[in-house]
C-alpha positions in Angstrom: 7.2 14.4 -23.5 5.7 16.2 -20.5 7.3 19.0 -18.2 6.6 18.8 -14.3 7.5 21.6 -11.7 9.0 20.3 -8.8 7.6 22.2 -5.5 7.9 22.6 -2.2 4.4 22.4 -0.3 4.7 22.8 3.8 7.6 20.7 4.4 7.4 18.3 1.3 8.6 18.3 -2.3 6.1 17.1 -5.3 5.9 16.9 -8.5 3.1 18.8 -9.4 0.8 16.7 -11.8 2.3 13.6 -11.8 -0.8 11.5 -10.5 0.8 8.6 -7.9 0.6 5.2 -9.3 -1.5 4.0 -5.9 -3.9 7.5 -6.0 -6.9 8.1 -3.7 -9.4 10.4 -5.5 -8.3 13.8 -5.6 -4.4 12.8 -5.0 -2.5 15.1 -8.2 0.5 15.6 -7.0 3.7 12.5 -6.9 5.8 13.5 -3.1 9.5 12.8 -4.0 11.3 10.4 -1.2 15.0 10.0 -1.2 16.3 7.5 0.8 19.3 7.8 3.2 22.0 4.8 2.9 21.1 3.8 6.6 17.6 3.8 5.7 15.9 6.6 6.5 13.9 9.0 4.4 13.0 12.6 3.7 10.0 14.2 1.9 12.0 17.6 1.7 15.0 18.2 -1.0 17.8 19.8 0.8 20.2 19.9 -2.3 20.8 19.0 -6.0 22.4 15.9 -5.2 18.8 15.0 -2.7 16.8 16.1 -5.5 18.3 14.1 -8.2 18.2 11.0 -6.4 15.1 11.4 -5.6 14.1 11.7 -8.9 15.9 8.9 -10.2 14.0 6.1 -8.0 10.8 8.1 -9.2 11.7 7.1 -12.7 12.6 3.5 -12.0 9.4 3.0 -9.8 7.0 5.6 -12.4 5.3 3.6 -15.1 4.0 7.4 -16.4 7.0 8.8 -16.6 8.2 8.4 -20.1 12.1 9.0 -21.5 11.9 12.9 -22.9 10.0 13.9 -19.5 11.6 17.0 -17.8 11.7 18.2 -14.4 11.9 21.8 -13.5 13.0 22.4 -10.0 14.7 25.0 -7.7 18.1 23.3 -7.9 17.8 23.6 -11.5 16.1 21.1 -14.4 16.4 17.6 -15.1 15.2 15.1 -17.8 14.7 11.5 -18.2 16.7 10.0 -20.9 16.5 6.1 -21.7 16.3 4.6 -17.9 18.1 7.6 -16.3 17.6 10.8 -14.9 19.9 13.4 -16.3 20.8 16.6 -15.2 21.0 19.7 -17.6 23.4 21.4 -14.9 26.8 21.0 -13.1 25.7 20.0 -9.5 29.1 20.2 -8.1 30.1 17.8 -5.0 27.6 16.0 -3.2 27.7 17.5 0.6 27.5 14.3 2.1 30.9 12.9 0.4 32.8 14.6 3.4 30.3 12.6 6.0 30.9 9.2 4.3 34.5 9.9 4.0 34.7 10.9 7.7 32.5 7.2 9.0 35.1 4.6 10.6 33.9 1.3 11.5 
């Protein structure tokens, strides 16, 4: 079981000693994605709810992530258990509910 911080650096979040999977010598550091439902991306976690999905396709995608591994973050810490990514918090409503509520096609 390891424990990685979760960091901002400039306007990105990383977690901090998770070597990526496709490294270039001297990469340390994993950069968390989330992915918007239209398809778009961001590098920065704006929320709990942005951070945790984030962290859950890290997981899935991670071969060096291993069940036990936590995740310490600003928004408050997280583990991996079996295949998921678990929160050890309430996170409350997701902000962007309202948005998808409020979308008529």
């Amino acid at each position: 079981m390891a424990t990685y911080e979760v960091k901002q650096v400039s306007r990105n979040h990383y977690v901090m000693g998770l070597v990526p999977e496709w490294a270039e010598d001297g990469d340390k550091d994993t950069m968390l994605i989330y992915h918007y439902p239209g398809g778009d991306v961001d590098t920065r976690m704006k929320d709990a709810h942005m951070m945790y999905a984030a962290l859950y396709d890290l997981f899935q995608t991670q071969d060096n992530l291993k069940d036990g591994d936590v995740f310490q973050t600003e928004f408050g810490t997280y583990h991996c258990e079996g295949v998921h990514v678990v929160p050890d918090f309430e996170m409350g409503p997701d902000p962007r509910e309202n948005q998808r509520d409020n979308v008529h096609f």
